[in-house]
C-alpha positions as CSV (number, residue, x, y, z in Angstrom):
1,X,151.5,82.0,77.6
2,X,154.0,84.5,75.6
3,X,154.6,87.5,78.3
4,X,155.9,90.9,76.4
5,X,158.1,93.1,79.1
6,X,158.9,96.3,78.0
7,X,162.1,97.9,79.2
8,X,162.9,94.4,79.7
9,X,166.9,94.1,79.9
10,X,166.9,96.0,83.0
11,X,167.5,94.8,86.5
12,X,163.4,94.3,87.2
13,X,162.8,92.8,84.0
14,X,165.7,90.4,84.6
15,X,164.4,89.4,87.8
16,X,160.4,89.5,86.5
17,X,162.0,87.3,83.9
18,X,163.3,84.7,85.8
19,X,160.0,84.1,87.8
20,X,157.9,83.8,84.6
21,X,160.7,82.1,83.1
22,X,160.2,79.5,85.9
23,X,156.9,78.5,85.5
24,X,157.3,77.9,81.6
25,X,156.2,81.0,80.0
26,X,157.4,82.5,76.3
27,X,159.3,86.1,76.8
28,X,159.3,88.3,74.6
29,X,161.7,91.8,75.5
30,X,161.3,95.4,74.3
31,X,164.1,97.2,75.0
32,X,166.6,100.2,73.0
33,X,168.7,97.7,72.9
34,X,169.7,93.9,72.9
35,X,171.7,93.7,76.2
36,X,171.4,90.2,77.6
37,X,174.0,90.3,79.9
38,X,171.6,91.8,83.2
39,X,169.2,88.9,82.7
40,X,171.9,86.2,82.0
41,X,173.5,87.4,85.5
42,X,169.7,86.7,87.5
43,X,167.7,84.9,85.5
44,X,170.4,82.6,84.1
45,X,171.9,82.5,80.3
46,X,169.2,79.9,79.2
47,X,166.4,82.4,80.0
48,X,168.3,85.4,78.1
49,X,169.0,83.1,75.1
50,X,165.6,81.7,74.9
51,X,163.5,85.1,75.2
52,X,162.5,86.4,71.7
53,X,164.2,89.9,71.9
54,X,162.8,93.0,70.0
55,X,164.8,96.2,69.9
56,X,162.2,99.4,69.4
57,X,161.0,102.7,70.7
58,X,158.6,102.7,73.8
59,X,157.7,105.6,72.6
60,X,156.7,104.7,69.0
61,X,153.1,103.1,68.4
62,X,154.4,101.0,65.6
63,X,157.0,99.4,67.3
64,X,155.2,98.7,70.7
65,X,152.3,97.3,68.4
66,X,154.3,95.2,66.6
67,X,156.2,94.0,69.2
68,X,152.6,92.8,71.7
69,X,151.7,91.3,68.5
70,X,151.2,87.3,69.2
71,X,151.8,88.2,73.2
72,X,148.7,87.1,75.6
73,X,150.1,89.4,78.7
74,X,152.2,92.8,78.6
75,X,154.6,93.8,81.9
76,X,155.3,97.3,81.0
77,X,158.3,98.3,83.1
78,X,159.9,101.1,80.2
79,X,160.4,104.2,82.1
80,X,162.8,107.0,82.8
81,X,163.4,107.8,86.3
82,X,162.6,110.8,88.5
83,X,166.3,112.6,87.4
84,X,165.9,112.1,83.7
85,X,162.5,113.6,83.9
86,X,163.7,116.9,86.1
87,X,166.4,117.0,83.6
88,X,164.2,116.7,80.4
89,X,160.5,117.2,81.5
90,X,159.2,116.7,77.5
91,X,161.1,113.7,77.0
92,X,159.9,112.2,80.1
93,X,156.7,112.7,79.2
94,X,157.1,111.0,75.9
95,X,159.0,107.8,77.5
96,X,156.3,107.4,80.6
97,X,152.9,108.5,79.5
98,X,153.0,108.5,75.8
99,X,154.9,104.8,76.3
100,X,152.3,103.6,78.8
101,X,149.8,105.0,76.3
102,X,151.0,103.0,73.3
103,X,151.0,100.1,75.7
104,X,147.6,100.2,76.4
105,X,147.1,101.1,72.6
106,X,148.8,97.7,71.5
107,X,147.1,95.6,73.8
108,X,143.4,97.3,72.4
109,X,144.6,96.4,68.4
110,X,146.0,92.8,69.7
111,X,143.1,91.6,72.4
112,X,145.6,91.5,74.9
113,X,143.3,91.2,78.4
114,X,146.2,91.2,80.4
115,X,148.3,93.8,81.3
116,X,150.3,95.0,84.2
117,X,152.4,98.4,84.4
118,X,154.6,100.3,86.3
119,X,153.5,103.6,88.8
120,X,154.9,104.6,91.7
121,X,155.3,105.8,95.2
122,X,156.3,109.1,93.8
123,X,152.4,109.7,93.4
124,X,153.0,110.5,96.7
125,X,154.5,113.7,98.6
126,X,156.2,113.9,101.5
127,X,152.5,115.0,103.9
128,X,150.8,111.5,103.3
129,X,150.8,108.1,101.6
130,X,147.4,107.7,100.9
131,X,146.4,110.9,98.8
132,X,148.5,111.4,95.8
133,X,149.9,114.3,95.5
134,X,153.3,114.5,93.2
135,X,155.8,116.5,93.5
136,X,158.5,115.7,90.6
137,X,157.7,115.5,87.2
138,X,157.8,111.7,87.3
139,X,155.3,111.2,89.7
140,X,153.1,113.3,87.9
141,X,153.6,111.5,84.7
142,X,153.3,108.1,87.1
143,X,149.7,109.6,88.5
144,X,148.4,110.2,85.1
145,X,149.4,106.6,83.6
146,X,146.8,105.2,86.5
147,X,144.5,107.9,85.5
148,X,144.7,106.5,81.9
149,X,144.7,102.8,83.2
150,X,141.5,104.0,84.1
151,X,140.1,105.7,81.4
152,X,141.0,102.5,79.0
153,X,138.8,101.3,81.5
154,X,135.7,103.0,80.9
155,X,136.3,103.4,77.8
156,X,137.2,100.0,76.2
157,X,136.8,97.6,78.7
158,X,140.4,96.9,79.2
159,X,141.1,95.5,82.5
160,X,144.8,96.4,84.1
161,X,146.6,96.1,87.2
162,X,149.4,99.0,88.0
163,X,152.1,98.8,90.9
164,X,153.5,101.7,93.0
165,X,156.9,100.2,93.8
166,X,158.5,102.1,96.7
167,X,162.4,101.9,97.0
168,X,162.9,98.6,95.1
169,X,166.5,97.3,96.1
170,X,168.3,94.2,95.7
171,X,171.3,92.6,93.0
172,X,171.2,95.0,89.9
173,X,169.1,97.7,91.3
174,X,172.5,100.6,90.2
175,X,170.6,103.5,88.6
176,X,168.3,106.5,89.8
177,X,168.1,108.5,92.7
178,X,167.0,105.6,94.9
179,X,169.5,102.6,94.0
180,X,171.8,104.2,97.1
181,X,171.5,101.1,99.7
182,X,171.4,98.9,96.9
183,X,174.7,100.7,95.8
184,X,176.1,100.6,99.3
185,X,176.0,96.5,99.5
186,X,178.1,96.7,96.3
187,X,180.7,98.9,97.8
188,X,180.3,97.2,101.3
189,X,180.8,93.9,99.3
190,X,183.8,95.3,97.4
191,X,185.1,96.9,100.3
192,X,185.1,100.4,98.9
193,X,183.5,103.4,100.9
194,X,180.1,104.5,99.8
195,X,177.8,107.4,100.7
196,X,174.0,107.0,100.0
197,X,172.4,110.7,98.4
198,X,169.9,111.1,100.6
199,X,168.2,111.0,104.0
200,X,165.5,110.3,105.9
201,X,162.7,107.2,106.5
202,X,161.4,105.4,103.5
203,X,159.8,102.0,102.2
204,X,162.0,99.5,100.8
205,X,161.2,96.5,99.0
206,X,163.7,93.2,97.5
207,X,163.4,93.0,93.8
208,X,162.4,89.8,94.3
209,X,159.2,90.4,96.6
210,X,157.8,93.0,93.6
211,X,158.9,90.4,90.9
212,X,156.9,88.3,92.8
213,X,153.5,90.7,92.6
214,X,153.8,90.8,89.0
215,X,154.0,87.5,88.5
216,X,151.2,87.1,90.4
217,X,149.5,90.1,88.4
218,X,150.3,88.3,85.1
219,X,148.2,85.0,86.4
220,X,145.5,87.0,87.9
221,X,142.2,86.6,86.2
222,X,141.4,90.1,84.6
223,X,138.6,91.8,87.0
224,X,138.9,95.8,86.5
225,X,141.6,98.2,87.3
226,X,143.4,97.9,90.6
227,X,146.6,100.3,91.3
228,X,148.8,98.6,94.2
229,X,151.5,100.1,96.7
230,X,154.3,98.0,97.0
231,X,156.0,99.1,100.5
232,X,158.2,96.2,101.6
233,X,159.7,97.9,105.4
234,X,159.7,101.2,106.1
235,X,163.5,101.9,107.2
236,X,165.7,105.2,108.1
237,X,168.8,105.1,106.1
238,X,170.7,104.3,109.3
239,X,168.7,101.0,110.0
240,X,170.2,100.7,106.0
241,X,173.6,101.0,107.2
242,X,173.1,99.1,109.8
243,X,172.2,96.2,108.4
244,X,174.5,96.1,105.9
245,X,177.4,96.7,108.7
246,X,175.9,93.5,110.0
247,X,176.4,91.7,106.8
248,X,180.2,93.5,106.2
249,X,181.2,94.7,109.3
250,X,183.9,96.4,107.9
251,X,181.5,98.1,105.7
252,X,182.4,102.1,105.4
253,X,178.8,103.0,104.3
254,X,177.5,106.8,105.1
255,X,174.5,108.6,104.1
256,X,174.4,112.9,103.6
257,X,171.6,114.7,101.1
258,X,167.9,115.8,100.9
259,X,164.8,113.8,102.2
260,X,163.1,112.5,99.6
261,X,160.0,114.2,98.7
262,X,158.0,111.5,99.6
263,X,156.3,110.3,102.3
264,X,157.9,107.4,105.3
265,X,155.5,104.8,104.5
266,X,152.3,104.4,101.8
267,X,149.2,103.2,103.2
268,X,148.1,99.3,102.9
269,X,145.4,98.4,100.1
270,X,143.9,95.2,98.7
271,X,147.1,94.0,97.6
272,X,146.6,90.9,100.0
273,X,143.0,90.5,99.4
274,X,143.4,90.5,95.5
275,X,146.3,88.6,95.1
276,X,147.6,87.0,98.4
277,X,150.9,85.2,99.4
278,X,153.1,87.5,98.5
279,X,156.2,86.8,100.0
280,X,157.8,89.8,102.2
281,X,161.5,89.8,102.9
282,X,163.0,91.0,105.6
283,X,165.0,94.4,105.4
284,X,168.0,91.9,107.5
285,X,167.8,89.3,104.9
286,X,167.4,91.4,102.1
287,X,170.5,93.3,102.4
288,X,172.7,90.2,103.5
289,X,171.4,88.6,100.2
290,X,172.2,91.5,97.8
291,X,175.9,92.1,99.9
292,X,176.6,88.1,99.4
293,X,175.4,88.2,95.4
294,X,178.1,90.8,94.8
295,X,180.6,89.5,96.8
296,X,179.9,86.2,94.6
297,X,181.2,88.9,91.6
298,X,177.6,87.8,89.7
299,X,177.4,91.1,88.2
């Protein structure tokens, strides 16, 4: 099986990459630009040499088409986060809808039954974490992607299963709002003081537990359109700190800001059900892992 991911060289592709990688499939990866160096530092220089890399637009229909073409699966991770889209609202419209869009719109012209792309647990606000209700520009785009997902659905038959990551931490995780614990085991590792931007309870999920859904969601069987909510643990930011004080008790890790404008915890689904085994790491081990990788100096 040759497995396109979109926005590829990035710390989720890297690790998506080294699962699928793993059990012997082709890559291909879509990206602005050929950067191997992510995916060499987790998924190992043989995987980041061996992957057929393509340098294109999400955002142009030629170049996602050409780029599915020949793939039997599409991970669609290409995105802007929920700053770049407050910051430029027409431009993040363009990168996460119009991109998923041309996604779905290369998979139609290449027969591509498989595909798996990127939402989020900014669908949510801050009142509940079952009803959708968005409240940056991002999780609006997000929502209308899975409205979309749908709609390819009805329309064309085109089966599809979407993720709605919560906070996704672990070894590379270093941009957007969000990537502050993941940031404060690299400081904590380097022994460097670190305040994380904001406050408040949240979900938090390894990298490698939501690698691990869409690797699963790349051998599921086609069946419909299912949206997931990855969770991982709920956590404060000062169970955060203190696990990572557990890891580096010499750690000088703080946290000051807004709550995010989401909610504590999104509600379970058929995540389970659907695709099972899904491993679930600990928020204890999680954070001793991703402390130990940078003290290792791996990235």
């Amino acid at each position: 099986m040759r497995v396109l991911i979109t926005g590829g060289k990035g710390f989720l592709g890297a690790w998506i990459a080294r699962r699928l990688a793993a059990r012997g499939f082709s890559l291909r990866i879509f990206d602005v630009k050929d950067d191997r160096r992510l995916v060499a530092a987790i998924a190992g220089e043989k995987t980041a040499a061996a992957a057929d890399w393509r340098v294109g637009d999400i955002v142009s229909t030629d170049d996602v088409r050409a780029a599915a073409d020949g793939c039997d699966a599409i991970v669609h991770l290409a995105g802007v986060l929920t700053p770049d889209c407050a910051a430029d609202p027409l431009r993040g419209a363009q990168i996460n809808l119009i991109g998923t869009l041309n996604v779905f719109e290369a998979a139609r012209a290449h027969r591509i039954a498989r595909i798996v792309y990127t939402s989020s647990a900014g669908v949510f606000g801050p009142g509940s974490g079952s009803a959708p209700l968005p409240q940056s520009h991002y999780g609006t785009f997000k929502l209308a992607c899975e409205g979309s997902a749908r709609s390819y659905f009805n329309d064309h038959g085109l089966a599809s299963i979407g993720f709605r990551p919560y906070i996704v931490y672990g070894p590379g995780r270093e941009t957007g709002l969000t990537a502050g614990p993941t940031l404060a085991c690299r400081a904590a590792a380097h022994g460097e003081a670190y305040t994380i931007g904001y406050t408040g309870t949240a979900g938090l999920i390894h990298v490698d537990d939501v690698a691990a859904a869409y690797e699963a969601a790349v051998m599921h069987e086609p069946d419909g359109v299912h949206v997931f909510n990855l969770n991982g643990v709920s956590a404060s930011n000062e169970e955060v700190i203190a696990e990572i004080h557990r890891a580096a008790p010499e750690a000088r890790i703080a946290c000051k800001g807004p709550a995010l404008l989401m909610p504590a915890a999104v509600a379970a689904d058929d995540l389970d059900r659907v695709l099972g085994g899904l491993p679930r790491t600990s928020l204890r081990e999680g954070i001793a892992q991703t402390v130990a990788w940078y003290r290792e100096g791996r990235w």
